[in-house]
C-alpha positions in Angstrom: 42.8 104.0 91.3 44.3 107.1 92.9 46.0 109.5 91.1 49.3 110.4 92.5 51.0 113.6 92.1 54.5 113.5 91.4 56.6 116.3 92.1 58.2 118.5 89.0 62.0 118.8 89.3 61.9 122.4 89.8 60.0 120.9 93.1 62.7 118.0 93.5 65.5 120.3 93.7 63.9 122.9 95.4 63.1 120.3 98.2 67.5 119.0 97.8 68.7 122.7 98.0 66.6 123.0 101.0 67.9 119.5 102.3 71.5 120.6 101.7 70.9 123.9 103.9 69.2 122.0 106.7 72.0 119.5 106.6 74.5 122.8 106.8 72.8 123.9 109.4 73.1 120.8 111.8 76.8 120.9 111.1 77.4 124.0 112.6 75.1 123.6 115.5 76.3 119.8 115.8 80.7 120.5 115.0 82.0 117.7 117.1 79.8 115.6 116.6 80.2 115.9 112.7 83.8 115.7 112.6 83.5 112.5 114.1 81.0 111.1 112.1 83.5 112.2 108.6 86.1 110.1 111.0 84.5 107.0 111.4 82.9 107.4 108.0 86.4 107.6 106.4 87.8 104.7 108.4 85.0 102.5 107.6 85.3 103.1 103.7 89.3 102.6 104.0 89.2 99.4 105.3 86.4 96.4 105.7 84.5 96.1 109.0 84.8 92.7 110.8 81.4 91.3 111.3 81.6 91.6 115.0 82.2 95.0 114.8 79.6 96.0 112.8 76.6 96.4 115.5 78.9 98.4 117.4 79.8 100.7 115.0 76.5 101.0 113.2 75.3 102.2 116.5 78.3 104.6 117.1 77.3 106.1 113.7 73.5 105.9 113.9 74.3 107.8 117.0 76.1 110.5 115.5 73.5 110.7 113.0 71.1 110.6 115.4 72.2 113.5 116.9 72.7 115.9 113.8 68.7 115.0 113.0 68.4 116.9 115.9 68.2 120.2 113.8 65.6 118.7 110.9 64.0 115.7 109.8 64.6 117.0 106.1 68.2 117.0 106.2 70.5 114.2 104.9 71.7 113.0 108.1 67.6 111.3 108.6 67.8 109.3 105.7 70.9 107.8 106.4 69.8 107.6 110.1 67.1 105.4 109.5 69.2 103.2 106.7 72.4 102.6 109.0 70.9 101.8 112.4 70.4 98.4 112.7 67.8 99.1 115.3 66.0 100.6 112.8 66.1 99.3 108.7 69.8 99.4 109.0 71.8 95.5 107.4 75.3 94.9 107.5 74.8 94.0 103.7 74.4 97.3 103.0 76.1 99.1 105.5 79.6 100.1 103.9 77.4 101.4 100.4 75.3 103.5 103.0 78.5 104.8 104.1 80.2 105.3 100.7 76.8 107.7 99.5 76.8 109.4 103.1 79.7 110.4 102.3 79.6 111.5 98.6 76.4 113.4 100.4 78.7 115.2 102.4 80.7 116.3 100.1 77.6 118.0 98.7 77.2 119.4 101.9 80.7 121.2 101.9 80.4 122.5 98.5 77.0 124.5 99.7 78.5 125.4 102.6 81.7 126.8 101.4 79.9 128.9 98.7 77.4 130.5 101.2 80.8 131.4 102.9 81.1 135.3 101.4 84.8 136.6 101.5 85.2 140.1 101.8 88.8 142.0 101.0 90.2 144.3 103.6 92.5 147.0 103.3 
C-alpha cells in the first residue's frame, strides 16, 4: 500500500491564498466577462431554472468560466468550470448548489481583492 502524503494546513491555505490571488487576477484581466458571470450567477440563485433552460445556461456560464481559466488552472473559476459544464461533469441536480458556492467563492474573492486595494490620503 502506498503511502500518501497529505498536505499540512499551513500547505492548504497557502495553496487557497494563492487560489484567491489567481482568481483576482483573472477578474481584472477578464472585467466583462466577470460582471456577467456575478449577473447570471445572481439570477440563477434568485429564481429556479426551467429544465429546458438549463443546458443553455450551464453553457452560457461554463463559458464565462471558461474564459476567466484563461489566466490559471489554480484559480476558482476551474473548479467550478469543470463542475457546471454539462459537457464536462456538470448535472442539472447539482447545478443551482454549484452556483450558490461560486458565489459565496466570490465573495472570498472580493474581500482579497479589496484589501490588496491600498488607499493613500492626499492633501
Amino acid at each position: 500500500m502506498k503511502d500518501i502524503m497529505l498536505p499540512t494546513m499551513k500547505e492548504l491555505k497557502k495553496r487557497r491564498l494563492e487560489s484567491l490571488r489567481i482568481s483576482a487576477k483573472a477578474i481584472s484581466e477578464h472585467p466583462n466577462e466577470y460582471q456577467e458571470l456575478k449577473v447570471l450567477v445572481s439570477k440563477i440563485l434568485s429564481k429556479p431554472v426551467d429544465i429546458g433552460d438549463y443546458y443553455k445556461t450551464a453553457k452560457r456560464l461554463s463559458g464565462l468560466l471558461e474564459k476567466m481559466v484563461e489566466t490559471g488552472p489554480e484559480s476558482i473559476f476551474y473548479y467550478y468550470y469543470k463542475s457546471i459544464d454539462p459537457r464536462k461533469s456538470g448535472q442539472a441536480r447539482y447545478f443551482r448548489v454549484n452556483c450558490l458556492d461560486l458565489n459565496e467563492q466570490l465573495k472570498y474573492v472580493n474581500e482579497l481583492r479589496i484589501d490588496r486595494r491600498k488607499m493613500r490620503l492626499i492633501q
